[in-house]
Steps between C-alpha positions, in 0.01 A plus 500: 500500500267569772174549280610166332555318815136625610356448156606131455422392875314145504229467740523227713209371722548422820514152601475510875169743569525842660729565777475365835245209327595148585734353217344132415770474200828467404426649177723807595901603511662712767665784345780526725608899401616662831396852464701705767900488553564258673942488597779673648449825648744653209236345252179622627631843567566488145149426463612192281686692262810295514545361108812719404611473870462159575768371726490170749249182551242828563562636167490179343141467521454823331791446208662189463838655374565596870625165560812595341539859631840532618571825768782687566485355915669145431760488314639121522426285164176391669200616732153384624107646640365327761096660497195408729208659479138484721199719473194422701249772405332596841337801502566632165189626377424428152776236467326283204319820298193327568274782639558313865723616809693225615386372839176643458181273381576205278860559393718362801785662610663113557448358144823609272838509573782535296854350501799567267868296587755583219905376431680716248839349398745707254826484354688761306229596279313196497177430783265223597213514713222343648178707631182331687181760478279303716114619649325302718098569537265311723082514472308342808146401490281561738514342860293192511288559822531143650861465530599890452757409280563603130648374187798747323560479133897566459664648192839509406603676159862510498703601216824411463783732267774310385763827316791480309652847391846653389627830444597591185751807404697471871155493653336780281273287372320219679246264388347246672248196480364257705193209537228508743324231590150576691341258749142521655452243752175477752469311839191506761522515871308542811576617833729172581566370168659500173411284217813620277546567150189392327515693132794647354562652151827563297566758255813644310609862371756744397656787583731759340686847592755738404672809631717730362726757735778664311798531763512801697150630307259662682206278363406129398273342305301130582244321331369160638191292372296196717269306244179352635553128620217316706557159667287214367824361341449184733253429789587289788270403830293302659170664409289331189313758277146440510268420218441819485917602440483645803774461778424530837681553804321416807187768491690688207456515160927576405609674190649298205737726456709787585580764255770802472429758204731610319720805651745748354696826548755712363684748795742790428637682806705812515725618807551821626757634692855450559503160611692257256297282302498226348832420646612168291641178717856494504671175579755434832840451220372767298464778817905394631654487140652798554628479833602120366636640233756794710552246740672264249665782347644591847629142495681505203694827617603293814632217302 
């Protein structure tokens, strides 16, 4: 599959020069793929690989069947994740794979940020969720020398993931779904000012996962699967394309679109040890039907 992959490539020119060359276009996409872990600390000492043990608003960004993962911890008829993530990358190194240290030459150490807010809702077996994977970049020019001020280009890509899920099998087997909708929106500002949202682009995808942890098994199985969307669905703003088709943002030439390729995986996991796993979600009535049970049969003896 590899050779093929390699074998059938397309080459694709670049639109926008060689880097660190002004861009004077917006014949170009930002391919928003984020190529470190970025979540909870349970996540990224996983290193990511979370698919078959996806639990929680974290683990829904990694498998969207974990929207209807039921644990053993709560056992009333309903339960809820509250999630909110931030992740400035100050002296990280290498944080983009670009070749650059962060902080050091061109790539600021003040441009990206990222911010994830998430609401889980379940009942029984059944789970609902809502997910906001946002990333905020900025890109200054340089300082005029009159005034001393400068002009900041400001990004926003956020991605919202709307899940539905329910387990099937008591909660064996849980498969889930949702819609994302993607928004890039772009807004210049100075020292003192903001001009607000000038250019903003819409775009729609899917999502789809599934896990599968036999009760009281020591391993699982997930699969989940992200198509490519881009935005470009509808454009909104205040900025005119010029005869050229390009749109421009004060002094910057801003992509027409945003773009997410396609992503996939398939996880197994295996536990070892003596710790239970797998341990299924047992209800409140279900746990106290036997006391309930000798309780009532007590009664009747008293009678």
């Amino acid at each position: 599959m590899l050779a093929a992959s390699l074998w059938w490539a397309p080459t694709v020119d670049a639109q926008v020069g060689p880097n660190g060359t002004p861009i004077t276009s917006s014949d170009y996409s930002v391919d928003l793929t984020r190529g470190v872990v970025v979540s909870t600390s349970r996540v990224v000492g996983l290193s990511g690989a979370t698919t078959a043990l996806a639990q929680g608003v974290e683990g829904g960004l990694q498998n969207p069947a974990a929207v209807a993962y039921r644990g053993p911890q709560w056992p009333d008829w309903y339960d809820y994740w509250l999630a909110l993530g931030f992740t400035y990358p100050f002296q990280s190194g290498d944080f983009y794979n670009s070749g650059q240290v962060v902080g050091a030459g061109e790539v600021s150490d003040e441009s990206t940020f990222f911010l994830t807010p998430g609401f889980y809702w379940q009942m029984w077996n059944f789970g609902i969720g809502l997910t906001i994977d946002a990333q905020f970049i900025k890109v200054r020019t340089t300082p005029d020398p009159t005034t001393n001020s400068q002009d900041t280009l400001r990004l926003r890509f956020t991605t919202f993931h709307i899940q539905g899920g329910y387990g099937f099998l008591d909660g064996q087997l849980i498969v889930g779904a949702g819609l994302r909708i993607l928004r890039q929106r772009a807004y210049t500002s100075s020292d003192f000012t903001s001009d607000g949202d000038l250019y903003s682009t819409l775009g729609l995808g899917a999502e789809v996962g599934v896990m599968y942890k036999p009760h009281n098994s020591p391993w699982s199985l997930g699969a989940s699967l992200f198509p490519e969307m881009s935005t470009g669905l509808r454009d909104r703003g205040n900025v005119m394309e010029t005869p050229d088709g390009d749109v421009v943002v004060g002094d910057f030439y801003v992509p027409r679109d945003t773009r997410i390729p396609t992503t996939g995986s398939v996880g197994f996991s295996y536990q070892f040890g003596p710790r239970p796993s797998n341990p299924p979600w047992i209800s409140a009535e279900k746990l106290a039907e036997a006391e309930l049970e000798r309780f009532d049969r007590r009664k009747d003896r008293l009678k």
